[in-house]
C-alpha positions as CSV (number, residue, x, y, z in Angstrom):
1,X,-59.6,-72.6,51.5
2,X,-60.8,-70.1,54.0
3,X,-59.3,-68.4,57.0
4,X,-61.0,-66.8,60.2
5,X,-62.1,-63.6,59.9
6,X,-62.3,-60.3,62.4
7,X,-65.4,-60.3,64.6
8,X,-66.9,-57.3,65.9
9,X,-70.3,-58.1,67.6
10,X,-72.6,-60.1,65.2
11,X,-70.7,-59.3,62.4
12,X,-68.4,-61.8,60.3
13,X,-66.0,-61.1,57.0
14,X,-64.8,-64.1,55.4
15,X,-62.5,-63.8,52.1
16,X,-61.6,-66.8,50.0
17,X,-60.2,-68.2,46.8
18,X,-60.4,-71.5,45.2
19,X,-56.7,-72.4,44.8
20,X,-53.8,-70.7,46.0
21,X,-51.6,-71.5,43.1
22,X,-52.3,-71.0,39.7
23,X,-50.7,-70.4,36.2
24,X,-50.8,-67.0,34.4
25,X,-53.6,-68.5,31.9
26,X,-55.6,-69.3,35.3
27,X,-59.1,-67.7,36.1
28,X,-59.6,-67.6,40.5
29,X,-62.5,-67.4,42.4
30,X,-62.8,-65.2,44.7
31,X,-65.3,-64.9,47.6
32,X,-66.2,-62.0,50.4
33,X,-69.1,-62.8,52.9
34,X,-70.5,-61.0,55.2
35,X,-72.0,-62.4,57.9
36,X,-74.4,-60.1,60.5
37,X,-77.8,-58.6,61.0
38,X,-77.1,-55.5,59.4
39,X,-76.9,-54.5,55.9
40,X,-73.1,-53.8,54.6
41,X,-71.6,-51.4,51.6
42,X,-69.9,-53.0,49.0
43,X,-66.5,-54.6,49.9
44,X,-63.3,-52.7,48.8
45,X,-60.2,-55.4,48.5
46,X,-57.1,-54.8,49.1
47,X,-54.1,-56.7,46.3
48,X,-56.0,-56.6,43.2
49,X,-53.8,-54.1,41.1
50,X,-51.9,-57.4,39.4
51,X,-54.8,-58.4,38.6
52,X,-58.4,-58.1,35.9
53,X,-61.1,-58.3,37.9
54,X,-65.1,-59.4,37.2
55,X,-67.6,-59.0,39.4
56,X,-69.9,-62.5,39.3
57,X,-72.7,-61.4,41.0
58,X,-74.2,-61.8,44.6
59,X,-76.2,-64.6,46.8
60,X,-77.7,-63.7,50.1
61,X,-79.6,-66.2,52.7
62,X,-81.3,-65.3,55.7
63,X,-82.2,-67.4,58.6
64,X,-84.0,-67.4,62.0
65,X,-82.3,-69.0,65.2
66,X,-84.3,-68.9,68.2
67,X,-86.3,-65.9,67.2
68,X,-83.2,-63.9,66.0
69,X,-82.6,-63.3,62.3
70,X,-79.2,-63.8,60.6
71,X,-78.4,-62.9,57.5
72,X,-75.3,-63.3,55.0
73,X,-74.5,-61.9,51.8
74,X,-71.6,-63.4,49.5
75,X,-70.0,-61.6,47.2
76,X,-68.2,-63.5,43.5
77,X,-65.5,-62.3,41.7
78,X,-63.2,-63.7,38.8
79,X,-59.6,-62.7,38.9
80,X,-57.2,-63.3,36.2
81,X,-53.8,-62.7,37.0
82,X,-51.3,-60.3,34.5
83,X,-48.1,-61.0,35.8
84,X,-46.4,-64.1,37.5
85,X,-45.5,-63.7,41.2
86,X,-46.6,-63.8,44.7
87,X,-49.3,-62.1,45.9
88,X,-51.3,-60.7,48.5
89,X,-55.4,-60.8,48.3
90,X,-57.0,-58.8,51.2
91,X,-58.5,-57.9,53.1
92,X,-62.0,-56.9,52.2
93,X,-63.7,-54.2,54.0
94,X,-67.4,-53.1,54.8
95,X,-68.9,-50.5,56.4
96,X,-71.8,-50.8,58.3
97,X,-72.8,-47.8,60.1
98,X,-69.8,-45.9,59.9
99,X,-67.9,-48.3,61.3
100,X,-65.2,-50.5,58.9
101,X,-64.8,-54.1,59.3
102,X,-62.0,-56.1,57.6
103,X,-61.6,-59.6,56.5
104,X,-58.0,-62.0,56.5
105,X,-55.7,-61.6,53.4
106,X,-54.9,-64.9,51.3
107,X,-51.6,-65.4,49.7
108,X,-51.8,-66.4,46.0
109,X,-48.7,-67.5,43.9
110,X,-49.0,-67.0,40.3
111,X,-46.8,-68.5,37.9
112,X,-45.5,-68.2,34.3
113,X,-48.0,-69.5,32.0
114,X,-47.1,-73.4,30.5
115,X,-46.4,-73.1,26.5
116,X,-46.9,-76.4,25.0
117,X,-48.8,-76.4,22.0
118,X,-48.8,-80.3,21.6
119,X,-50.8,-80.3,25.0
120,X,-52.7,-77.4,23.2
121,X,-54.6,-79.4,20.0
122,X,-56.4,-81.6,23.3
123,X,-57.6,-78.3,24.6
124,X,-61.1,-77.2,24.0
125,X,-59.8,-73.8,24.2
126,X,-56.4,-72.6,22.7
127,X,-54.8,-69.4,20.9
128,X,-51.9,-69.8,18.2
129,X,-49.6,-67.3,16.8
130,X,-47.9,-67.6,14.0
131,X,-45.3,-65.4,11.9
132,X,-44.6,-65.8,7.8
133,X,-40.8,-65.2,8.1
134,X,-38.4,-65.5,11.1
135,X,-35.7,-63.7,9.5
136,X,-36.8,-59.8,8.6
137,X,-34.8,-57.1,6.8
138,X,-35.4,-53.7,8.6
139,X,-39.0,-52.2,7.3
140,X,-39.7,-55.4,5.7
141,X,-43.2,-56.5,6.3
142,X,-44.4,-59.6,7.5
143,X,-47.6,-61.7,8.2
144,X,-48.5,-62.1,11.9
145,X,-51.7,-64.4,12.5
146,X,-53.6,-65.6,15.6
147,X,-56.3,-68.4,15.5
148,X,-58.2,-69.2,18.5
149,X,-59.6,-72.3,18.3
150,X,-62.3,-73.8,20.4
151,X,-64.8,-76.2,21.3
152,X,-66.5,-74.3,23.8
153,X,-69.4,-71.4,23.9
154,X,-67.7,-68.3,24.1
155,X,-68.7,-64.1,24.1
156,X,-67.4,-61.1,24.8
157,X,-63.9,-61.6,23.5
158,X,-61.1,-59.3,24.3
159,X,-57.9,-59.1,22.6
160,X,-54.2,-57.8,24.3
161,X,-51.6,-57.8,21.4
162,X,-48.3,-57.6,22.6
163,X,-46.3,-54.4,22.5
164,X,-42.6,-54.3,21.7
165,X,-40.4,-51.4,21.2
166,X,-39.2,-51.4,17.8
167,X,-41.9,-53.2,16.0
168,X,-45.2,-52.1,14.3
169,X,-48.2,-54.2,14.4
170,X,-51.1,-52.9,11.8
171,X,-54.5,-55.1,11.5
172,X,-55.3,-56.0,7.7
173,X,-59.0,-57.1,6.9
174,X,-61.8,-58.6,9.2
175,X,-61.8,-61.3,12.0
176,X,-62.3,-64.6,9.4
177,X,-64.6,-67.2,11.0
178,X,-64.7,-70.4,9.7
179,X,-64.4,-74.7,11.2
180,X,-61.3,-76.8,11.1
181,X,-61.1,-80.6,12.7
182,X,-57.5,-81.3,14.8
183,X,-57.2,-84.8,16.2
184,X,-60.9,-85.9,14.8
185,X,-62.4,-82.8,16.5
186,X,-64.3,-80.1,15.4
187,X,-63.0,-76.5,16.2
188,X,-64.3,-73.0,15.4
189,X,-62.0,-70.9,13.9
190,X,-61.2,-67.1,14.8
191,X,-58.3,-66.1,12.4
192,X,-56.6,-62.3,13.2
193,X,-54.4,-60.8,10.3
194,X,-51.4,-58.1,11.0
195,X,-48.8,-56.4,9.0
196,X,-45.8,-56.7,11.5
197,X,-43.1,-53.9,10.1
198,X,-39.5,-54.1,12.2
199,X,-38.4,-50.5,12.9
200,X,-35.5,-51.5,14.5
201,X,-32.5,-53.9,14.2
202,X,-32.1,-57.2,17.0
203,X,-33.2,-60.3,18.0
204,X,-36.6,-60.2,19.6
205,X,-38.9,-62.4,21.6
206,X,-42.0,-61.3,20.9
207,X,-44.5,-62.3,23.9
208,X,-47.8,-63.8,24.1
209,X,-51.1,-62.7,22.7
210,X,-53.8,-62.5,25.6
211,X,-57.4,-63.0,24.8
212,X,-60.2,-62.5,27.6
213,X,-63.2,-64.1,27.2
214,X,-66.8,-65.5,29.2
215,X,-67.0,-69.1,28.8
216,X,-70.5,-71.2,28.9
217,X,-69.4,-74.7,30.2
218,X,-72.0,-77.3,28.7
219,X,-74.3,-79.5,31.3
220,X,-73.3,-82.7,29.4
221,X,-76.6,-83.0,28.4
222,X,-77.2,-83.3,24.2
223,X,-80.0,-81.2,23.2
224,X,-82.4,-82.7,20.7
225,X,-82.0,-79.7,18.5
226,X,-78.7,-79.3,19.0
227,X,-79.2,-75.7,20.5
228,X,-76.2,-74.8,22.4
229,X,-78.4,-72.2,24.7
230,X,-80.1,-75.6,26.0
231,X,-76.8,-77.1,27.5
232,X,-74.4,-74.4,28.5
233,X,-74.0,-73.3,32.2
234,X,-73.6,-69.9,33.4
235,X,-70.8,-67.7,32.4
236,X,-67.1,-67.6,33.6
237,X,-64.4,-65.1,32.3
238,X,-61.4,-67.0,31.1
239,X,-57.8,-66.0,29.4
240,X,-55.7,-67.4,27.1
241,X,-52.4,-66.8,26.1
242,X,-50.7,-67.2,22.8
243,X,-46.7,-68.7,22.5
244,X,-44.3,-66.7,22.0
245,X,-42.5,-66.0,18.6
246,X,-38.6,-65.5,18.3
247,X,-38.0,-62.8,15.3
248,X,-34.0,-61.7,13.6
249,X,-34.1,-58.6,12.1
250,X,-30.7,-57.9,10.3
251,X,-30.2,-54.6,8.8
252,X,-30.1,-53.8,4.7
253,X,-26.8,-54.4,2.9
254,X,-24.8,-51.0,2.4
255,X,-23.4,-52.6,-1.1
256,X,-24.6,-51.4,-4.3
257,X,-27.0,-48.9,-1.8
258,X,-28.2,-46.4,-4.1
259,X,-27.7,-43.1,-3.5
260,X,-31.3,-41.6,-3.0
261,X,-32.7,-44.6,-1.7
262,X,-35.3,-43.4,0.8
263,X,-35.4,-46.9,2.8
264,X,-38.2,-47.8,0.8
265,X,-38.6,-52.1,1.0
266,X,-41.0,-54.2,-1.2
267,X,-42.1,-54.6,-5.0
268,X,-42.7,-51.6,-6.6
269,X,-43.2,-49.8,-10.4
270,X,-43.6,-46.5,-12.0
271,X,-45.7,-45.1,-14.4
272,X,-45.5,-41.5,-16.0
273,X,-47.5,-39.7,-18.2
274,X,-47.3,-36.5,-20.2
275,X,-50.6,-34.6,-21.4
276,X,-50.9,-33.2,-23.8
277,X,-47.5,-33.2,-25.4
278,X,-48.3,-30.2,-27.6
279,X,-49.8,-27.2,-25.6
280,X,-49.7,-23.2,-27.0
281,X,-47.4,-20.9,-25.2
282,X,-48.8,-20.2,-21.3
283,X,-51.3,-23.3,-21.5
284,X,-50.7,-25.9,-19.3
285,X,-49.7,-29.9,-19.9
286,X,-49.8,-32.1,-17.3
287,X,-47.1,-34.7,-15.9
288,X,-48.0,-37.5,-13.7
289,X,-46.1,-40.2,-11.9
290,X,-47.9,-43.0,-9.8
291,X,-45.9,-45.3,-7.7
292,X,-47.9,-48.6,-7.0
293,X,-46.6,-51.8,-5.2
294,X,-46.3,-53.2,-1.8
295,X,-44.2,-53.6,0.8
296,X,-43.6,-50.2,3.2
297,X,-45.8,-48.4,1.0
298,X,-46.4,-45.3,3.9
299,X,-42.5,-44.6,2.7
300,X,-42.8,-44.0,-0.7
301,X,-40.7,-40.9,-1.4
302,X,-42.3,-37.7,-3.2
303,X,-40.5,-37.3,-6.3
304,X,-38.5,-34.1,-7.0
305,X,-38.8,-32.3,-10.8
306,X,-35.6,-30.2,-11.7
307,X,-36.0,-26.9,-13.1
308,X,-36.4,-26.4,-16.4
309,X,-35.6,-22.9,-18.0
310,X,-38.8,-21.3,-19.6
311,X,-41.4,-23.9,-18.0
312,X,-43.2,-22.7,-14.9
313,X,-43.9,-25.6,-12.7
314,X,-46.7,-26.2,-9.8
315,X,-46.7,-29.4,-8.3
316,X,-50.3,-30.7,-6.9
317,X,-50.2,-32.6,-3.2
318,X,-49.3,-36.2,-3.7
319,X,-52.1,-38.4,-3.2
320,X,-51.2,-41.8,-1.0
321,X,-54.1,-44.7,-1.3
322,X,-53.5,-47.9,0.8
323,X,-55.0,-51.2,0.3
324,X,-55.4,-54.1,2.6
325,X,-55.6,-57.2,1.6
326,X,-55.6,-60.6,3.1
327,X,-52.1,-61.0,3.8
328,X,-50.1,-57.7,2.9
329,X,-50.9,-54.1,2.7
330,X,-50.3,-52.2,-0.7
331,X,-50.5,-48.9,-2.1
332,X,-50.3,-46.7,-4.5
333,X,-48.7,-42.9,-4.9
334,X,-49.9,-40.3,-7.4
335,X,-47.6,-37.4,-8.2
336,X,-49.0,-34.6,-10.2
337,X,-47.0,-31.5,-11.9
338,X,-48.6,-28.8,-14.3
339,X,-45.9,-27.7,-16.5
340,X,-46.6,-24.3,-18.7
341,X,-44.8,-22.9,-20.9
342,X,-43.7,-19.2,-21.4
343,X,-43.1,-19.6,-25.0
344,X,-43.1,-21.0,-28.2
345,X,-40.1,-24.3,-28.4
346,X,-39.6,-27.8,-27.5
347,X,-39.1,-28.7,-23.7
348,X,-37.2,-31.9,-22.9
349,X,-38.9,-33.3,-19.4
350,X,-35.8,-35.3,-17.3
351,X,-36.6,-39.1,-16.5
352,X,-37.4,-39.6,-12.6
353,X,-35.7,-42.5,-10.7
354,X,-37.0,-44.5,-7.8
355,X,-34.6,-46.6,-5.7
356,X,-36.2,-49.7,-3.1
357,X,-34.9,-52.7,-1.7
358,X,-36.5,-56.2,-3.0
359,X,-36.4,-58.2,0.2
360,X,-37.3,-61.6,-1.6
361,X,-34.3,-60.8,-3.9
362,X,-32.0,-59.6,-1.4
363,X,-31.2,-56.5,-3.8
364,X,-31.4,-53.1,-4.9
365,X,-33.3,-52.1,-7.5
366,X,-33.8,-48.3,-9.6
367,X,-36.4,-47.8,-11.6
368,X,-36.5,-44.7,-13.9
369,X,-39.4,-43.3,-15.9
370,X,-38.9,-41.9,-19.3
371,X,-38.1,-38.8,-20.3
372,X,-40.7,-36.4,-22.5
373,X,-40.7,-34.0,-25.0
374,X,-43.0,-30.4,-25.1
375,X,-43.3,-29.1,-27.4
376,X,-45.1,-25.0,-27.7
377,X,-46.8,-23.1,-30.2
378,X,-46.4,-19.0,-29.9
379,X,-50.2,-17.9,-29.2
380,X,-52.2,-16.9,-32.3
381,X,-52.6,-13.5,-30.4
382,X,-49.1,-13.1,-29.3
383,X,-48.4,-10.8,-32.8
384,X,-48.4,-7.0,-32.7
385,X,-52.0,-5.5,-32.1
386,X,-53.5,-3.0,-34.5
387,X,-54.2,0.3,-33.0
388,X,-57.0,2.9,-33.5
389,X,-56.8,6.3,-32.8
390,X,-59.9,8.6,-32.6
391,X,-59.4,12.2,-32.9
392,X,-61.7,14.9,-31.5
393,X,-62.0,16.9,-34.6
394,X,-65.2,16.9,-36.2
395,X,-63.3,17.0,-39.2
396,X,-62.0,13.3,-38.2
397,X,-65.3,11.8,-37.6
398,X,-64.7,8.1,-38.8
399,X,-60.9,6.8,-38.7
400,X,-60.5,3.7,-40.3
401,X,-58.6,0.6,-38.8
402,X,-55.9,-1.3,-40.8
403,X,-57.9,-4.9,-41.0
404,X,-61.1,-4.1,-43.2
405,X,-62.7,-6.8,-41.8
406,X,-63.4,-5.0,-38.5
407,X,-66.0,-2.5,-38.1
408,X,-65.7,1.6,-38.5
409,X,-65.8,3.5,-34.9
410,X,-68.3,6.4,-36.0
411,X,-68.2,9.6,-33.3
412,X,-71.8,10.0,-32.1
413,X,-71.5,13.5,-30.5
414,X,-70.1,15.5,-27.3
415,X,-70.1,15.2,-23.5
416,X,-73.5,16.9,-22.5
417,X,-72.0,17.5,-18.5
418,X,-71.4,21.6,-17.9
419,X,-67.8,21.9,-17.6
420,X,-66.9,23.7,-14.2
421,X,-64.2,26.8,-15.0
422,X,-64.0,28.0,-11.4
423,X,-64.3,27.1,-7.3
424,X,-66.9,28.5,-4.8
425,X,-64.9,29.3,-1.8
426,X,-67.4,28.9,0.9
427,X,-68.5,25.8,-0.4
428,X,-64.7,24.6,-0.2
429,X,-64.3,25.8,3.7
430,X,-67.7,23.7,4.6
431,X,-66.6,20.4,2.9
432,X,-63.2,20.7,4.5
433,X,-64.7,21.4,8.1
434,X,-67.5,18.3,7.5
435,X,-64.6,16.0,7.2
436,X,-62.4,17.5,9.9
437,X,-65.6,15.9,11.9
438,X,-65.2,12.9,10.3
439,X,-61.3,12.7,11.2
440,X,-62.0,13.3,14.5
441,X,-65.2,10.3,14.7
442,X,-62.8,8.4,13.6
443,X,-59.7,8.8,15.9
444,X,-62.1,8.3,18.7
445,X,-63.9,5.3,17.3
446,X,-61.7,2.9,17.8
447,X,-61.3,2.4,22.3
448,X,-65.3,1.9,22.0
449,X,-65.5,-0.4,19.5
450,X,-62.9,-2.6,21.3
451,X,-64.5,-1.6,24.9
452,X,-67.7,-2.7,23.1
453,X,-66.3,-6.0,21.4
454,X,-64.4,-6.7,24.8
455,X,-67.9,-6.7,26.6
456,X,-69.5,-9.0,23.8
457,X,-66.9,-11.6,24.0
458,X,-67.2,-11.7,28.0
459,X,-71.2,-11.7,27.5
460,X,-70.7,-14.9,25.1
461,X,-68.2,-16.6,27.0
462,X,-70.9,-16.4,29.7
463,X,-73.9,-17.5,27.8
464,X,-71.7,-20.6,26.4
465,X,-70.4,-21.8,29.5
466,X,-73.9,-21.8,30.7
467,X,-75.2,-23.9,27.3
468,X,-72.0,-25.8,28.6
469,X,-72.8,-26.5,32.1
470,X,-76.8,-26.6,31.5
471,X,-75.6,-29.5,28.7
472,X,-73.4,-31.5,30.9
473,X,-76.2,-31.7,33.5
474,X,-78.4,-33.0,31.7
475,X,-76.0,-35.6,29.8
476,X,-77.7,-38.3,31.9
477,X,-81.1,-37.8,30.7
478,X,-80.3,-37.5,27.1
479,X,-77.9,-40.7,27.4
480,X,-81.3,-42.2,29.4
481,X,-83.7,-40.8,26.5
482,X,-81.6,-42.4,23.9
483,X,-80.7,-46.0,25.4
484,X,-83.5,-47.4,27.5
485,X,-85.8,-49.7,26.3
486,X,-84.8,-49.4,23.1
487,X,-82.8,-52.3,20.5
488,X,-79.9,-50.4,20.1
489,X,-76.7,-52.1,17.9
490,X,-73.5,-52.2,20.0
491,X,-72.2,-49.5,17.9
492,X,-74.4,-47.3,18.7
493,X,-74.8,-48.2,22.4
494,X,-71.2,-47.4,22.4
495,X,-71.0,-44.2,20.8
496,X,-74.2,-43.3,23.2
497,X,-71.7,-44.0,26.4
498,X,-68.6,-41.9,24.7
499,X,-70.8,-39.2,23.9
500,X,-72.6,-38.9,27.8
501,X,-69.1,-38.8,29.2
502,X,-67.7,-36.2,26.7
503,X,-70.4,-34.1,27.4
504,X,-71.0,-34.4,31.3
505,X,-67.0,-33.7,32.1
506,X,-67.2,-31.0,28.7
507,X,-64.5,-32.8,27.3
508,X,-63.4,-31.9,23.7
509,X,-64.4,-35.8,22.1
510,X,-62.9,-38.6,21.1
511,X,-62.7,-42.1,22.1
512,X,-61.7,-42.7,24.8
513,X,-60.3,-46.0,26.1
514,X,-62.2,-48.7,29.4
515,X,-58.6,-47.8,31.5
516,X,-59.3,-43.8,30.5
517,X,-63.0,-44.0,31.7
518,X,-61.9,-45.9,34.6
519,X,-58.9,-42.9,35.9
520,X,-61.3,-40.3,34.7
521,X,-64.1,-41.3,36.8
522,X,-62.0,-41.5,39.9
523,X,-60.6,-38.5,38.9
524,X,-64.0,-36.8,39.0
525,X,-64.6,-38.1,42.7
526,X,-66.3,-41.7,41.4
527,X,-66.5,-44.5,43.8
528,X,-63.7,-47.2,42.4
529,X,-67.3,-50.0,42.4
530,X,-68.7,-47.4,39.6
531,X,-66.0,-47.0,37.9
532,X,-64.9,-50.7,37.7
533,X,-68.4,-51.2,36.3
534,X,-68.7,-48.9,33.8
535,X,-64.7,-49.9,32.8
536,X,-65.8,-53.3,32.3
537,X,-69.6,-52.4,30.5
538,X,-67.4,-50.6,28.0
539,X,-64.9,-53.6,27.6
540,X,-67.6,-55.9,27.2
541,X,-68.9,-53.3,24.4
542,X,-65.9,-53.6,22.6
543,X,-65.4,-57.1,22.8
544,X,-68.9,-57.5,20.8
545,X,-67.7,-55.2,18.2
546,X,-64.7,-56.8,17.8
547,X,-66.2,-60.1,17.4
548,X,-68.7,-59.2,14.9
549,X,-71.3,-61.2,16.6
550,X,-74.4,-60.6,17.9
551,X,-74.7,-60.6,21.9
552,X,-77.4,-62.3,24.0
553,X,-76.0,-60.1,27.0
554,X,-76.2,-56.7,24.5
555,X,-79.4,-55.8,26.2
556,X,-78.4,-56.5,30.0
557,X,-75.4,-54.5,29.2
558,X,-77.4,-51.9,28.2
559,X,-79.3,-52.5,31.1
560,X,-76.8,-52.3,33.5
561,X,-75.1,-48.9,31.8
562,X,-78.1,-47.0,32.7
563,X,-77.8,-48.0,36.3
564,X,-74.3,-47.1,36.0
565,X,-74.7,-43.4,34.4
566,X,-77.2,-42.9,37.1
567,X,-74.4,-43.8,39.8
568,X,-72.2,-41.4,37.7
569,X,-74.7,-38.5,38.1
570,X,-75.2,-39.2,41.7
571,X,-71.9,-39.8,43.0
572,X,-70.0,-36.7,40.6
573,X,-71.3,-33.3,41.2
């Protein structure tokens, strides 16, 4: 549908979608023209916050009519909405030598998406969530899987997991890819694994998944080889939403609760170990208690030692290791104590308990390890010494110790120094003025060393913030240096973008998220067409790392990320 659009001399704006009423699931078309003899800016629309948008690309004509040239430039974009409700699309303005032209507005309703996964196994393109258990205990773990199934050439996949206050959603091992038939169909497979963990008590409904993705329709026509890049169309983004999942999560039963139970819920056993048993008096044994199972393994208590009179204890840093598997996370928890003792006798170790809840039992359980026995030898050398006493008499010469097995200590003759019987005076007066010069140097020392460091701090702060500012200027060329031309693995294409916008707005790392980019960009004084389009680069980035698969569009995002950094370093001073 199209409406009329503001006129002002030669120059049309004309803004349209393809349907006026869609689902939540729905991709629109949407389409700005521009109609005139000059050339225009980009358009900036009006109404698009509810929604993702795509830019499609561009298609210009030109035309003579009785010796006068025309020319019109349409503009493509994909929206897919993110909320149901009625909207308003528009306008779209230009700006043609500094004046603004607008377009109409179109009305759009959105509504809730239609969950019916009958209708869904005759879809060429569907997402399914599924849960292993309905009914939860608080902290116990569950499986949450999503499948997307589909019959259609797809790329640059991205995923929205839903977010709910009060539940934990933790990813387990890779994306699985494998083929399934529903109906006498074939269907690829995408299976998604996640530990959900209920921190808090209710009912919930847990919403829909959301996957965004570019879909290749095929031409109909069979390809001798079977190739799907010789029968697929051009690219169109898409979405698709999951059902939702209804989930009871009843709290853990206060009867026969044990008394230091941490809220610890799964399988679990304990191990202990004493080594040696037997040690000498201030030598060390070793104690160690691992704690393995699965289940809430992050909550696995550290286990206390008592005292124990004449034993000095150091306890090491637990050490936690986590596993994921295909369809639960375990762990396991090693506890560490040296034990010494101070001397000689037999040290009785206490027994260590552990208290969880077995959700699959619906009961407590306390496990206790066993109790040891240390014993301690009084050090060989802890007897009285013998001593040995040498006496300056040259009568005395050789003094014999009391075990005959150790050699004779034999005086070998006198000191050969001068011994000094009296003090030269002057001497004394000149060593006591040299260090009244001293004392003085050094009460005064002080305010010019710091007036000196103070200097040399301001002198580096200067030189780095220069290194700083020289570095972020020339982010662009370096990001340039690294990208173009070059067959670079997603991976690395990414961390090549994160790193050029770290270091042109000197920020301290990390990653940093497409919505971040996009609000630091306009933050930075960024046009919102520059930041759209290095928002969405770096969603499409993510998608192909997500996926696993290898892109045919990796190179012309590359491509277009080095037009985009050079937008960046034009339009951000």
């Amino acid at each position: 549908m199209a409406f009329s659009a503001n006129a002002f001399a030669d120059i049309f704006i004309d803004l349209t979608l393809d349907r006026s009423s869609v689902v939540l699931t729905d991709t629109i078309v949407m389409k700005v023209t521009v109609t005139g003899k000059q050339k225009s800016s980009f358009p900036e629309i009006e109404g698009l916050a509810s929604f993702n948008v795509v830019k499609g690309g561009t298609a210009s004509r030109v035309e003579f009519v009785n010796g006068s040239m025309n020319s019109e430039v349409e503009y493509i974009f994909y929206l897919t909405p993110l909320k149901p409700g009625k909207f308003v699309v528009g306008p779209a303005q230009v700006r043609i030598k500094n004046k603004v032209y607008s377009s109409n507005s179109v009305k759009l309703t959105v509504s809730k998406a239609r969950n019916n996964q009958a209708g869904n196994k005759s879809r060429p393109l569907f997402l399914e969530a599924r849960i292993s258990k309905n009914k939860l205990y608080l902290n116990q773990n569950a499986l949450y899987t999503l499948k997307l199934f589909m019959r259609e050439r797809i790329s640059n996949i991205s995923l929205e997991m839903p977010e709910v206050e009060g539940l934990v959603f933790e990813s387990l091992a890779k994306p699985q890819k494998y083929s399934t038939s529903i109906n006498e169909k074939r269907y690829e497979v995408i299976e998604l694994k996640y530990i959900l963990i209920p921190k808090k008590l209710g009912e919930y409904s847990i919403p829909a998944a959301g996957m965004r993705m570019t879909i290749y329709k095929r031409n109909g026509r069979d390809s001798f080889f079977e190739d799907p890049f010789f029968n697929i169309g051009g690219g169109k983004p898409a979405y698709l939403s999951s059902n939702e999942i209804q989930l009871d999560v009843k709290n853990l039963p206060v009867q026969n609760r044990p008394d230091n139970f941490s809220g610890l819920v799964g399988r679990f056993d304990v191990k202990a170990k004493l080594d040696p048993v037997e040690v000498k008096a201030n030598e060390s044994a070793t104690l160690t208690i691992i704690v393995q199972g699965w289940g809430n393994v992050r909550q696995i208590p550290d286990l206390k030692l008592a005292d124990i009179k004449g034993l000095k204890i150091y306890q090491d840093k637990p050490q936690l290791n986590i596993n994921k598997g295909e369809s639960a996370i375990s762990g396991k928890k090693i506890m560490k104590w040296a034990l010494v003792p101070e001397k000689g006798g037999e040290y009785i170790i206490p027994s260590m308990a552990l208290a969880f809840f077995d959700p699959e039992k619906g009961l407590y359980r306390e496990l206790k390890t066993e109790s040891f026995s240390l014993k301690s030898n009084q050090s060989a050398d802890a007897g009285s010494s013998d001593l040995i006493s040498i006496s300056g008499d040259d009568h005395a010469s050789q003094v014999k110790p009391k075990n005959n097995n150790k050699k004779e200590i034999t005086r070998i003759g006198q000191d050969i120094f001068p011994v000094h019987t009296s003090v030269d005076p002057v001497k004394g007066l000149r060593q006591q003025e040299f260090f009244n010069r001293i004392f003085i140097l050094l009460l005064l020392a002080p305010p010019f060393i710091f007036l000196a460091l103070l200097a040399g701090r301001k002198l580096f702060k200067n030189n780095n913030k220069n290194r700083l500012n020289i570095k972020s200027r020339n982010a662009g060329k370096n990001f340039l240096k690294k990208v173009r031309g070059r067959d670079l693995s997603p991976e690395e294409i990414h961390a090549a973008v994160l790193n050029y916008l770290n270091t042109r707005f000197l920020l301290k790392g990390g990653l940093l998220t497409p919505n971040e980019v996009y609000d630091l960009l306009i933050n930075r004084g960024a046009s919102s067409e520059t930041a759209s389009m290095l928002k969405n680069s770096i969603a499409q980035l993510e998608s192909v790392i997500f996926t696993g698969e290898k892109s045919n569009s990796l190179a012309q995002i590359r491509d277009e990320l080095t037009g985009i950094v050079k937008s960046v370093d034009q339009e951000v001073k």
